[in-house]
C-alpha positions in Angstrom: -2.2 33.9 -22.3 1.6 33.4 -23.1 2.3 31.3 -25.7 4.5 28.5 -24.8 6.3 25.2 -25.8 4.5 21.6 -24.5 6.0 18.7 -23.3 4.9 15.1 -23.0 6.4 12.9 -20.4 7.1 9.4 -20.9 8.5 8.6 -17.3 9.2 10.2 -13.9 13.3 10.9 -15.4 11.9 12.2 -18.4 9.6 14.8 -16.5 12.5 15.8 -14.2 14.9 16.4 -16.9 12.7 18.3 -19.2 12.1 20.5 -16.2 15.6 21.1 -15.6 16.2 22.2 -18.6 14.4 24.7 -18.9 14.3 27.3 -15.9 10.9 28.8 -17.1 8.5 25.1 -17.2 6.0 23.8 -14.9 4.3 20.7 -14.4 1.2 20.3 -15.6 -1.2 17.4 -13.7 -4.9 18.1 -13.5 -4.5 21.8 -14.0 -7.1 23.0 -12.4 -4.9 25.9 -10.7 -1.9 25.9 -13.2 -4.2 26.9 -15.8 -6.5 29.9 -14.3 -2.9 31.2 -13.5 -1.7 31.1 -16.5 -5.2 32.7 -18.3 -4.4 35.6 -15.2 -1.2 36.3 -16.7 0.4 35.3 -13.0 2.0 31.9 -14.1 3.9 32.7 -17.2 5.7 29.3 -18.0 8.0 29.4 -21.1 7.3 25.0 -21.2 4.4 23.3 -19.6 5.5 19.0 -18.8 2.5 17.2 -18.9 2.9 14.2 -16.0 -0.6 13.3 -16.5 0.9 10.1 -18.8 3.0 8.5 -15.9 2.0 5.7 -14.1 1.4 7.8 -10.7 -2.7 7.3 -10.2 -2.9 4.0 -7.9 -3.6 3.7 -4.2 -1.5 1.0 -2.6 -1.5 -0.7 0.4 1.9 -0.4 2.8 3.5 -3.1 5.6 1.1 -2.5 8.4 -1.7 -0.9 7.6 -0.9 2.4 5.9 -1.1 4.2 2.2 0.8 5.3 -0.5 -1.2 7.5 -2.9 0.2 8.1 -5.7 0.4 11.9 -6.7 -1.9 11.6 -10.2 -4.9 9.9 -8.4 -7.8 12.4 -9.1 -9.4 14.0 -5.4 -12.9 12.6 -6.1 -11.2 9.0 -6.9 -9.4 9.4 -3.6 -12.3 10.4 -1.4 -14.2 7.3 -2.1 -11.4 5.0 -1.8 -13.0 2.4 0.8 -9.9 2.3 2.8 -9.2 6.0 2.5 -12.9 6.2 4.1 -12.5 3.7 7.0 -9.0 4.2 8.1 -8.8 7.9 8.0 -12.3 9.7 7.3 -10.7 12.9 8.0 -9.0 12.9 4.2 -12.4 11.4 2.6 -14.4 14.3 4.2 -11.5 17.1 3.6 -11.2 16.2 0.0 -15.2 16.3 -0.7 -15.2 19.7 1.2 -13.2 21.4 -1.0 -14.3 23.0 -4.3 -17.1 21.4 -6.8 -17.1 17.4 -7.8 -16.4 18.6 -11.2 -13.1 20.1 -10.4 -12.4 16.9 -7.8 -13.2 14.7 -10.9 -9.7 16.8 -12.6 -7.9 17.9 -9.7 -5.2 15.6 -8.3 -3.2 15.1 -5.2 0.4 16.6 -6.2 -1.4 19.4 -7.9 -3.4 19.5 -4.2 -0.6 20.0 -2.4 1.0 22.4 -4.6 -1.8 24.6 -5.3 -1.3 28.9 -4.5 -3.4 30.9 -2.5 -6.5 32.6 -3.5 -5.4 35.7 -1.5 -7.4 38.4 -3.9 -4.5 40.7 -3.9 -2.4 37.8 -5.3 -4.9 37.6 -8.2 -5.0 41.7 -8.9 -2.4 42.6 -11.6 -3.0 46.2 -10.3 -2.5 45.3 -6.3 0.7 45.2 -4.5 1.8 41.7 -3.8 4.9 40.3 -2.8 3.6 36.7 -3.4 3.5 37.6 -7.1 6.0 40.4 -7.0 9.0 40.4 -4.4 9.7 43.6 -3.1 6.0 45.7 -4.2 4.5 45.2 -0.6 1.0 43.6 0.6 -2.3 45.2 0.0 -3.8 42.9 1.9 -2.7 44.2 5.4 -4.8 46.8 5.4 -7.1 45.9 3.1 -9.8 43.6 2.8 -8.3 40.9 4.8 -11.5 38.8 6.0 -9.8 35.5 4.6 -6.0 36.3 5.5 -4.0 34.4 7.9 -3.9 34.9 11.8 -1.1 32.2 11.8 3.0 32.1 11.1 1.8 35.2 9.1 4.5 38.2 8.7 4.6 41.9 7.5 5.3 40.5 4.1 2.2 38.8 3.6 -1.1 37.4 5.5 -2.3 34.8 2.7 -3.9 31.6 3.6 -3.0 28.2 2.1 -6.3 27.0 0.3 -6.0 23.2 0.6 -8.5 21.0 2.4 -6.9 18.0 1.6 -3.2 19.1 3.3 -4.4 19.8 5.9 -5.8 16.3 7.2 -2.2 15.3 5.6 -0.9 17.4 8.2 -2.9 15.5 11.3 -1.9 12.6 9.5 1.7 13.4 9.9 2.0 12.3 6.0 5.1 12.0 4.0 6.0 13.5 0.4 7.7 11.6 -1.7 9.4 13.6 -4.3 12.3 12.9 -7.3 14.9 14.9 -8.6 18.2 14.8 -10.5 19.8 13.7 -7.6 16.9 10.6 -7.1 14.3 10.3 -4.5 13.7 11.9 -0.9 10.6 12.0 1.6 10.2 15.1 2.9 7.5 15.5 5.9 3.7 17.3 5.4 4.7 19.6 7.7 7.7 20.9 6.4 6.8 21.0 3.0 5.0 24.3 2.9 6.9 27.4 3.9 6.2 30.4 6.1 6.5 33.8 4.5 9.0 35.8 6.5 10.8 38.0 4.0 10.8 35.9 1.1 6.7 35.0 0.7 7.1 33.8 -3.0 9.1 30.9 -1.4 5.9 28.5 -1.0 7.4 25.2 -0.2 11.2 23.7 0.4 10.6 21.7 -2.8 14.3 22.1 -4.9 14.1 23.6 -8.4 12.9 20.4 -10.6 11.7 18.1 -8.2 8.4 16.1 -8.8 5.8 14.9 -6.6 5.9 11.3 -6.9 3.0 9.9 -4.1 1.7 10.6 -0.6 2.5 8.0 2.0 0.4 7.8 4.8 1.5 5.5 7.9 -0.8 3.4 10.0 -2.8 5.6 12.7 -5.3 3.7 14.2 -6.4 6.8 16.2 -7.6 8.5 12.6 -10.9 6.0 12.2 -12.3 8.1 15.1 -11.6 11.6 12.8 -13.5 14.3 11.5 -13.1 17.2 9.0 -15.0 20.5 10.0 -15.0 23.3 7.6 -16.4 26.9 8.0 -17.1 29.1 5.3 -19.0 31.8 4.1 -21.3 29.7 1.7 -21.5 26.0 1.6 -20.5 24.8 -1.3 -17.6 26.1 -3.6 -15.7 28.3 -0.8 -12.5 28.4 0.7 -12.5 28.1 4.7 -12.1 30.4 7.2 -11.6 28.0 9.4 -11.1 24.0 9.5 -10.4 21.4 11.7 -8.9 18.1 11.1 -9.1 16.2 14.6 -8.5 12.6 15.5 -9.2 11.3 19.2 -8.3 8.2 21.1 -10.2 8.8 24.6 -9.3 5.6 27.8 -11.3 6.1 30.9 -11.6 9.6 30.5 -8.2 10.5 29.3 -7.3 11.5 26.1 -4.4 9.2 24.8 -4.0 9.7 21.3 -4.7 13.3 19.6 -4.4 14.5 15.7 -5.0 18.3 15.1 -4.4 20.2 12.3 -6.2 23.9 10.9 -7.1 25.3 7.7 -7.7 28.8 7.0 -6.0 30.3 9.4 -1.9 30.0 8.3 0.2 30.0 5.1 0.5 26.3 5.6 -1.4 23.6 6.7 -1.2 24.4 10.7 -0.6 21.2 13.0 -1.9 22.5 16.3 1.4 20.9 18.6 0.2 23.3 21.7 -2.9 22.0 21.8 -2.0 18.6 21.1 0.5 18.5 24.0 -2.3 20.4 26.5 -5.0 17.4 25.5 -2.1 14.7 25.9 -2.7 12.4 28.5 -5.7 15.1 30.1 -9.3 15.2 30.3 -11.5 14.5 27.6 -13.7 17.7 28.6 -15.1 20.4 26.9 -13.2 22.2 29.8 -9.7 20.7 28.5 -11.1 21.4 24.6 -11.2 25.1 25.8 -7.8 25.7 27.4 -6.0 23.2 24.5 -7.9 26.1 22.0 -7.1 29.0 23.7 -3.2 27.7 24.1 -3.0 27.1 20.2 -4.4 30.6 19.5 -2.6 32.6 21.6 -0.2 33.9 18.8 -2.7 34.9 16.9 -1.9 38.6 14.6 -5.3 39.3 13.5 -6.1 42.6 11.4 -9.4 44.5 11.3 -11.3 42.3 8.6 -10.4 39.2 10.5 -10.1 39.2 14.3 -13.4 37.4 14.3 -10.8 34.2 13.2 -9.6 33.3 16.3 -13.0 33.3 18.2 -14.1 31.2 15.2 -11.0 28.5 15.4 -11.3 28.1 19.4 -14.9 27.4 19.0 -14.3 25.1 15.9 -11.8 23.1 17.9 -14.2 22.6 20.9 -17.4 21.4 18.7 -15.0 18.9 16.9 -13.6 17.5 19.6 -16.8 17.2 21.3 -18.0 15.6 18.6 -15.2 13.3 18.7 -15.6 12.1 22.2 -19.7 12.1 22.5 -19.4 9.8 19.3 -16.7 7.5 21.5 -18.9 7.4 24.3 -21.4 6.3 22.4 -20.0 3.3 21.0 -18.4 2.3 24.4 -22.2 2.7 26.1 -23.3 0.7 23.1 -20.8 -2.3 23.3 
């Protein structure tokens, strides 16, 4: 590992000015991903600024019913906040789904959303990658692609976007709230990751210094009738290959409120908008939860180690959203 110089922070300006100053620094939170790059030899910070000191860890309630997390709480502390688990169960279950309770125990929300793929060509010194190294090419597209994207991928790069967590932010249509020189901005979920195009080390529109300062999550009544589904190749400790984060508000038949998001199928968290618009104001049948997974997928680039994906994502949409509704009509037979 690289030797390098180590900061303490003593407030949000502090953090963003030592930052600034010094081209080569990263932020250092839980560092549960900061740090296995850096033992890699793929992050290569000159200064590390520890934020962990800054008084960023509390979940707070907002006017009318929603949540501002700030970006230091821990995953595991987050998951089994009671009104994280009654108001939108999709985070709870997205954030237990994802690596061991160990690592939740460290790991914490801006360092969540921030996190780099686990692409195994990103993580091979000796591979071509133009994640890690503009310009060297992309082993990955014809090469052992079981886990790449399907998704807003491009000739540059195929890598999938490991977070559970961002993408039930996604559904959520959550805000980031993030501070710079020039003060604070919000910037939405959705457009805080980035797609690859030509420039696939580009990960998010974050500017050069700017800290994640807390989540904010606005009311969505629709999101206490939500669910997390996650397919992988083991169950415990594995990235997905696919994942759903679904919401559904169902009124004599008709679907009137809809959340969907993927996971393991893009370089960002992937809000489903087709199918969204195709359930809108439909049928709440498995018939509908077909076509609205067939629209979404229709894009799809798949490669030879993973055109099983979209088969998998259309069938993953349908089983949670049948969940969903059976679990709606069971509460409405039971009132």
């Amino acid at each position: 590992m690289k030797s390098f110089a180590y900061v303490k922070a003593t407030n949000v300006e502090d953090a963003v000015r030592a930052i600034t100053a010094e081209p080569g620094a990263k932020f250092l939170g839980g560092g549960t991903n900061l740090v296995d790059l850096m033992r890699e030899g793929i992050e290569r910070p000159d200064t590390v600024v520890d934020v962990t000191g800054l008084p960023l860890n509390t979940v707070e309630e907002l006017p009318g019913g929603g949540l501002r997390i700030g970006a230091l709480v821990r995953n595991s502390a987050l998951a089994a906040d009671r009104r994280v688990r009654t108001r939108y169960p999709m985070l709870s279950q997205a954030l237990l789904s994802g690596a061991s309770a160990q690592l939740r125990n460290m790991a914490t929300v801006g360092g969540n959303l921030l996190q780099r793929t686990r692409c195994p060509y990103f993580y091979d010194g000796t591979s071509a990658c133009n994640k890690r190294e503009p310009g060297s090419g992309c082993d990955a597209l014809d090469g052992f692609n079981r886990g790449g994207a399907i998704l807003g991928v491009s000739d540059s790069c195929i890598a999938t976007h490991p977070s559970d967590m961002c993408v039930a932010l996604a559904a959520l249509d959550a805000e980031v709230e993030v501070r710079g020189l020039d003060g604070t901005r919000r910037v939405p979920l959705a457009d805080l990751h980035a797609l690859p195009g030509d420039t696939p080390e580009i990960e998010t529109t974050l500017a050069p210094g700017e800290l994640i300062t807390a989540v904010e999550l606005p009311p969505a009544p629709v999101a206490a009738n939500s669910r997390y589904r996650k397919v992988r190749d083991r169950a415990s400790y594995a990235f997905a290959l696919v994942s759903v984060a679904a919401a559904l508000e169902v009124r004599e038949g008709t679907v009137s409120q809809v959340r969907l998001a993927l996971g393991g199928v893009a370089p960002k968290p992937w809000r489903a908008r087709e199918a969204e618009r195709i359930l809108l104001n439909g049928p709440a049948d498995e018939a509908a939860f077909r076509r609205a997974a067939e629209a979404e997928l229709a894009t799809a680039t798949v490669r030879q180690g993973n055109a099983f994906k979209p088969g998998l994502a259309k069938a993953t949409i349908v089983a949670t959203l049948r969940e969903l509704s059976r679990e709606l009509s069971t509460e409405g037979a039971g009132r």
